[in-house]
C-alpha positions as CSV (number, residue, x, y, z in Angstrom):
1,X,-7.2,-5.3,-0.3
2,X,-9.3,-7.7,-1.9
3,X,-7.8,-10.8,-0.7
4,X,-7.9,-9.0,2.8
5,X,-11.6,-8.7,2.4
6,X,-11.6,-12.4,1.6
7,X,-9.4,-13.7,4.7
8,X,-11.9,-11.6,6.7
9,X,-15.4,-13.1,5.9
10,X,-13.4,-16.9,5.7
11,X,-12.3,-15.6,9.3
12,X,-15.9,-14.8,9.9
13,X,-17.8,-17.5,9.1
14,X,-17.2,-20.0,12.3
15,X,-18.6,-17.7,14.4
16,X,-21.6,-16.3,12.4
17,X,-22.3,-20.5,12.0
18,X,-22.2,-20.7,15.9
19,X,-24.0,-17.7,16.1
20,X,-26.9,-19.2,13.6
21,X,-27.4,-22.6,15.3
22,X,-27.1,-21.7,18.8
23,X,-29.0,-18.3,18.6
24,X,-31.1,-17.5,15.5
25,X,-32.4,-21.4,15.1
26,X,-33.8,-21.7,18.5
27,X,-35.1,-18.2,18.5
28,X,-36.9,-19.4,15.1
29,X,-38.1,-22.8,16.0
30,X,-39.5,-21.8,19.6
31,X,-41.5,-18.9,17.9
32,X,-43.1,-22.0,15.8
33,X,-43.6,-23.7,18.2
34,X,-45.6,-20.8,20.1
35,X,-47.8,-21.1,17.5
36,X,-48.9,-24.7,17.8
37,X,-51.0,-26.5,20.1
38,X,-47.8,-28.3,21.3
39,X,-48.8,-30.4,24.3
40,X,-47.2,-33.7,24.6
41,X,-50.1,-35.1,26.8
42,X,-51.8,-34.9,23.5
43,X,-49.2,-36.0,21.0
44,X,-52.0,-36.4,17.8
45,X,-53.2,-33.1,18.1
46,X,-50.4,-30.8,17.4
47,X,-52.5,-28.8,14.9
48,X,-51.5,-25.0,14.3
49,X,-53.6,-22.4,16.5
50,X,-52.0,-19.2,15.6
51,X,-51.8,-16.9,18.5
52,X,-54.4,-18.6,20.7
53,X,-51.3,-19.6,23.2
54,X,-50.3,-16.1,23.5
55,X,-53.9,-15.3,24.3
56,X,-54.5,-17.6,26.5
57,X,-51.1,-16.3,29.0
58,X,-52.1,-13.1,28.7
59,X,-55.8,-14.0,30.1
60,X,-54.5,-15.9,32.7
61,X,-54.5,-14.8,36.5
62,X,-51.4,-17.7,37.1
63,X,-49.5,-14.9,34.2
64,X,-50.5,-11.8,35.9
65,X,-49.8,-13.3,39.5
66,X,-46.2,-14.2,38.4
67,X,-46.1,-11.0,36.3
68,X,-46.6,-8.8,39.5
69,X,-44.0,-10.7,41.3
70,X,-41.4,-10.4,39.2
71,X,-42.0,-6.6,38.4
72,X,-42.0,-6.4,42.6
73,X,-38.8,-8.3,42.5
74,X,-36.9,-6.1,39.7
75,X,-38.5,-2.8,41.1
76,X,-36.6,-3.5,44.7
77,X,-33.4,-5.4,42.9
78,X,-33.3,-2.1,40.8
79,X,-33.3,0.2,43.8
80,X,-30.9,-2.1,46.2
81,X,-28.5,-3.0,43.7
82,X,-27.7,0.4,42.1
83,X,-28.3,2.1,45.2
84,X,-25.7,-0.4,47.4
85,X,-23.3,-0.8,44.7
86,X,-22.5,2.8,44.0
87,X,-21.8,3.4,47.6
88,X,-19.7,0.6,47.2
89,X,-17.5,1.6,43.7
90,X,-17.0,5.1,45.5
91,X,-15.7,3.5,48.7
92,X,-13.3,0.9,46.7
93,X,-12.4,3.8,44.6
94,X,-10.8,5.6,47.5
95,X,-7.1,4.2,47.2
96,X,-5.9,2.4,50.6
97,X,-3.8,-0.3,51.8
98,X,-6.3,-3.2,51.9
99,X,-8.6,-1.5,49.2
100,X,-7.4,-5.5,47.0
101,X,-8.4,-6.9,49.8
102,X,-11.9,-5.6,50.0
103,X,-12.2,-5.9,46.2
104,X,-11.3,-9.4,46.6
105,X,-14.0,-9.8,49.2
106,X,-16.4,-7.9,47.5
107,X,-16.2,-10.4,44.1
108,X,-16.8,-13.4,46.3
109,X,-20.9,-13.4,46.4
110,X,-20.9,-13.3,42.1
111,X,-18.8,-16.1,41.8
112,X,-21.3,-18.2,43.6
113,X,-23.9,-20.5,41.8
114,X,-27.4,-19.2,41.8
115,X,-28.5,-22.5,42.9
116,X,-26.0,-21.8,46.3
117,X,-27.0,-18.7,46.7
118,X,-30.4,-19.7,46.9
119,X,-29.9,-22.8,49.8
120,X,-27.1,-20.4,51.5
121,X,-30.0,-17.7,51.9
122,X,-33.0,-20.1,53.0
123,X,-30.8,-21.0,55.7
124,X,-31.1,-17.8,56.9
125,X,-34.6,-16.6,56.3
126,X,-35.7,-20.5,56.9
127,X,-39.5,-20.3,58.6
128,X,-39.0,-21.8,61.9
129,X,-35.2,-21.6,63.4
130,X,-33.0,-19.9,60.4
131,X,-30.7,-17.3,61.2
132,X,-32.1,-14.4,60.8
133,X,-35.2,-15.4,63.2
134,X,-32.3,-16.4,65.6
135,X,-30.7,-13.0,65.9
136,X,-34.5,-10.6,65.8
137,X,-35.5,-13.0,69.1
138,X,-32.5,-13.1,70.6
139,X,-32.1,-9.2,70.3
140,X,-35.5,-9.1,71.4
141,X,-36.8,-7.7,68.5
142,X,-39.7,-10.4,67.6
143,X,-41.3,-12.5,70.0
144,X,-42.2,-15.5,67.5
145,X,-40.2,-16.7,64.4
146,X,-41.6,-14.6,61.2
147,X,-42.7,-17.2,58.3
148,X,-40.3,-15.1,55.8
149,X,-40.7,-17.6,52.9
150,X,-44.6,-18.1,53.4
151,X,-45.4,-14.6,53.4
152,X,-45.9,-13.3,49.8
153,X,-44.8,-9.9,50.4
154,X,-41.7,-10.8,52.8
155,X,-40.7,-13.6,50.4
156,X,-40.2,-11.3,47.5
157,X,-38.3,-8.8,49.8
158,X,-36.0,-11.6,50.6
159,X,-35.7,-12.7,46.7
160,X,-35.4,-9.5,46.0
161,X,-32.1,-9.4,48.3
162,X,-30.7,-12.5,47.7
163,X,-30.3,-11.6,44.0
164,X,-29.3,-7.9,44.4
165,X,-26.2,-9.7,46.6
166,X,-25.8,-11.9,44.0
167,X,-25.4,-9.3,41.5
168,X,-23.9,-6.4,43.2
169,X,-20.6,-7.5,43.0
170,X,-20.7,-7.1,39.2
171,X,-22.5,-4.1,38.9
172,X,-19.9,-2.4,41.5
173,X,-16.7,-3.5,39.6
174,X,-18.2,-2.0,36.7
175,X,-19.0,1.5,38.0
176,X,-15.8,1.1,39.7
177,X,-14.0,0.8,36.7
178,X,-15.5,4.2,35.3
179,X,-15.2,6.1,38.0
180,X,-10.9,4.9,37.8
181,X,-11.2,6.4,34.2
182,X,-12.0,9.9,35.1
183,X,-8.9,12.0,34.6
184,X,-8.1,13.9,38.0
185,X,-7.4,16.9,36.4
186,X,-11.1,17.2,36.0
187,X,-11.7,17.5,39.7
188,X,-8.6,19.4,40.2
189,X,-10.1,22.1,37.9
190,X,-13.4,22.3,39.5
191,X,-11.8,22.7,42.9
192,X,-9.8,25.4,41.7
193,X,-13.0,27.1,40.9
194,X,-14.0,26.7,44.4
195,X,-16.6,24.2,43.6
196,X,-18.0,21.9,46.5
197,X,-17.8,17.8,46.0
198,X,-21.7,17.8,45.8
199,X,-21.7,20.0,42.4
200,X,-18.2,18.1,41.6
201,X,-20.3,14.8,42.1
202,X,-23.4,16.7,39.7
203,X,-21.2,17.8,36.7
204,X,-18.4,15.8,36.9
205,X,-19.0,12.4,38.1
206,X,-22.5,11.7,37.4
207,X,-22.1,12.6,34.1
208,X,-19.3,10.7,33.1
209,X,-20.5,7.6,35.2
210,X,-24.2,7.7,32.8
211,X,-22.3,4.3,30.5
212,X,-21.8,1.9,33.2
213,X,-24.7,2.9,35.0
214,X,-26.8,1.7,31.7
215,X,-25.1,-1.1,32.0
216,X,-26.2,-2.1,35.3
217,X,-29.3,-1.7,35.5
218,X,-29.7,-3.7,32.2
219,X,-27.5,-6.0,33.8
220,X,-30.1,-6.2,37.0
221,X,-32.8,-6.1,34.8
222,X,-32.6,-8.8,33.1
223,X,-31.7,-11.0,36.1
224,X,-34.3,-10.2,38.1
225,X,-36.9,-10.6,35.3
226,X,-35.1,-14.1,34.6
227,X,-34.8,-15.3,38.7
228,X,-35.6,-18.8,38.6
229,X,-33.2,-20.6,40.8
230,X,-32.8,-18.5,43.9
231,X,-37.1,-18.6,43.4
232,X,-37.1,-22.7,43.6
233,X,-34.0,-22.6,46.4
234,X,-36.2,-20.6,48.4
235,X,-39.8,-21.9,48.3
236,X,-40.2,-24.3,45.7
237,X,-43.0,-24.3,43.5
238,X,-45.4,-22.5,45.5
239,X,-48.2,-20.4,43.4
240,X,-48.2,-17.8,45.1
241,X,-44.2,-17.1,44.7
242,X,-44.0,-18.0,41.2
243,X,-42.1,-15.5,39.1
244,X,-42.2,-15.7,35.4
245,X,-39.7,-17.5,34.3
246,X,-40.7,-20.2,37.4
247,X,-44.3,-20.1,35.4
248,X,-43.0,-20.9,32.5
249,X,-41.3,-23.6,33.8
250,X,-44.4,-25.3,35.5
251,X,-46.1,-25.1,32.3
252,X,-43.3,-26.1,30.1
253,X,-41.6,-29.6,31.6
254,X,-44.7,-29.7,34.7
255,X,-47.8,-29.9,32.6
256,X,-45.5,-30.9,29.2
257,X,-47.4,-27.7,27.4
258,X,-44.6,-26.9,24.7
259,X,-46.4,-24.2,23.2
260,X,-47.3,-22.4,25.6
261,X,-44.2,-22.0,26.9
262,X,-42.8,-21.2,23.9
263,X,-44.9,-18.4,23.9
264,X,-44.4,-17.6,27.5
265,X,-40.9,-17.3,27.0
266,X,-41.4,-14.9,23.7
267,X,-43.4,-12.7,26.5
268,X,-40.6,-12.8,28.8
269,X,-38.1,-11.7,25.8
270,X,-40.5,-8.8,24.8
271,X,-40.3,-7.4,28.4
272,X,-37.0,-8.0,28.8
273,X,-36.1,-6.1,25.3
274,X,-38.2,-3.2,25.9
275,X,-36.8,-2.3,29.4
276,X,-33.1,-2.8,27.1
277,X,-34.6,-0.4,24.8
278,X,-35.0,2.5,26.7
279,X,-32.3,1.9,29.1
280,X,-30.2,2.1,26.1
281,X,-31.6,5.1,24.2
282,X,-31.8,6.9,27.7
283,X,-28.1,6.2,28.7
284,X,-26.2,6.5,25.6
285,X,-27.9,9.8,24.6
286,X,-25.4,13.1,25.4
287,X,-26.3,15.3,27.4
288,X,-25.4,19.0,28.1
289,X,-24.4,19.4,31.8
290,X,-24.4,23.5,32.3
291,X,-22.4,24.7,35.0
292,X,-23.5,27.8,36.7
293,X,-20.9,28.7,39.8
C-alpha cells in the first residue's frame, strides 16, 4: 500500500510541475504586476501603486463602454446558442439514415479558426457589397446597403452571431450526447401512463439534460466574455466596438501599460468566475421534479 502511495505522487508530480509553471506562476506574477505602475513608456518609474490600476479601469468610460458590449454580446450568444443548439441535439438525436452525415456537417463551423471565422463572416456582413447586403436588395428588402459593421448596435448582433456559430457545434454534441444517455424505458413508462411528449419533455428530459446544459452555457460564457478575434476580423480596433478583452489589448501591447492590463485581465477573470459560480451551484444542485398526472 505504501509503496503504491509512493508510485502515485512520483506519478503525480510532472503534471502538478506543469500545472505550477504554466498556471499558478503566471496567475501570481500578473497579479504583481497589477499592482505596479508597469508602463514601459516609462521604464524608471515602476514604483508599486497598490490598487490604483484597478481604480483607475473601473473609473473609466473606455471600461464601461467595452464592459456593455461584451455583456450585450454574451446576453444574445447565451440566448442564440442554447436556444439553436438544443433544437439542434433533439433533431440529430432522432436516429436516420444520414443523421452521420449531418453530424459531420454540423462539427464543421467549431473546427474553424476564430481568426477565419471572423474574415469568412465580414465577407458577408462587409459595409458596402458583402453578401448579405447582396441578397436584402436583391430580394428587395433594403433599398441601400446597411453599414452592419459601423453600426454599434448591428455590429454586436453580428458578433454576437458569428460566435454563437462558432460555438454551437460544441455545445450541441454535448447536449446531444445526454440526451443518447437517457434510458428509453424512461419514456416508455411515461407513455404508458398516458403522458403527452410536452410533460415527457418537463419531467423526463429537462431534468436529466440540467449537466450538459451547465456546461454550455459556461462553455458560451466564457467565450463570449473572452471574444477578441472575431471582434478585430470584423472591425478592427474601433472604440466603439471594443469588447473587453479587445480593451485590454489596446492598453496592454498598444499603449505598452503592463499593469494595467494585468489588472484588466484580473477583472475579466473575476467576471468570468462568478458567472462559473452560479452556473455551477445552479446546475449541479438536485432537484425534485413532482409528477402530478
Amino acid at each position: 500500500m505504501k509503496q503504491s502511495k509512493k508510485t502515485a505522487f512520483l506519478l503525480l508530480i510532472p503534471a502538478t510541475l506543469i500545472m505550477v509553471f504554466t498556471v499558478f506562476l503566471p496567475i501570481i506574477t500578473t497579479f504583481g504586476y497589477s499592482l505596479r505602475n508597469l508602463n514601459l513608456t516609462e521604464p524608471y518609474n515602476q514604483k508599486f501603486v497598490g490598487f490604483k490600476n484597478y481604480e483607475t479601469v473601473l473609473k473609466s468610460e473606455d471600461f464601461h463602454s467595452a464592459l456593455f458590449n461584451s455583456v450585450a454580446v454574451l446576453v444574445m450568444v447565451l440566448i442564440i446558442g442554447l436556444v439553436i443548439s438544443v433544437l439542434i441535439a433533439f433533431a440529430l438525436n432522432k436516429k436516420t439514415k444520414i443523421t452521420p452525415l449531418l453530424t459531420a456537417i454540423v462539427i464543421v463551423p467549431w473546427a474553424l479558426p476564430p481568426i477565419v471565422n471572423g474574415i469568412m463572416w465580414k465577407f458577408i456582413f462587409f459595409p458596402g457589397h458583402g453578401l448579405m447586403n447582396k441578397l436584402l436588395m436583391n430580394m428587395g428588402l433594403i433599398q441601400a446597403p446597411i453599414s452592419w459593421i459601423n453600426n454599434r448596435g448591428l455590429f454586436l448582433f453580428v458578433v454576437s452571431l458569428v460566435i454563437a456559430w462558432r460555438i454551437i457545434p460544441f455545445s450541441s454534441i454535448v447536449i446531444l450526447s445526454n440526451l443518447q444517455s437517457i434510458p428509453e424505458s424512461y419514456y416508455e413508462a411515461f407513455k404508458m401512463e398516458g403522458s403527452t411528449r410536452l410533460q415527457a419533455f418537463r419531467y423526463i428530459t429537462l431534468p436529466l439534460i440540467v449537466p450538459s446544459l451547465g456546461v454550455v452555457l459556461i462553455n458560451l460564457t466564457t467565450t463570449a466574455i473572452n471574444v477578441f478575434d472575431e471582434v478585430i476580423a470584423l472591425s478592427g480596433y474601433q472604440f466603439a466596438n471594443q469588447t473587453l478583452l479587445v480593451y485590454n489589448y489596446s492598453n496592454t501591447f498598444s499603449f505598452l501599460d503592463f499593469g494595467l492590463g494585468s489588472s484588466i485581465s484580473y477583472i475579466i477573470m473575476a467576471i468570468t468566475g462568478i458567472f462559473g459560480y452560479f452556473y455551477v451551484r445552479n446546475m449541479t444542485v438536485d432537484k425534485v421534479y413532482d409528477y402530478e398526472k
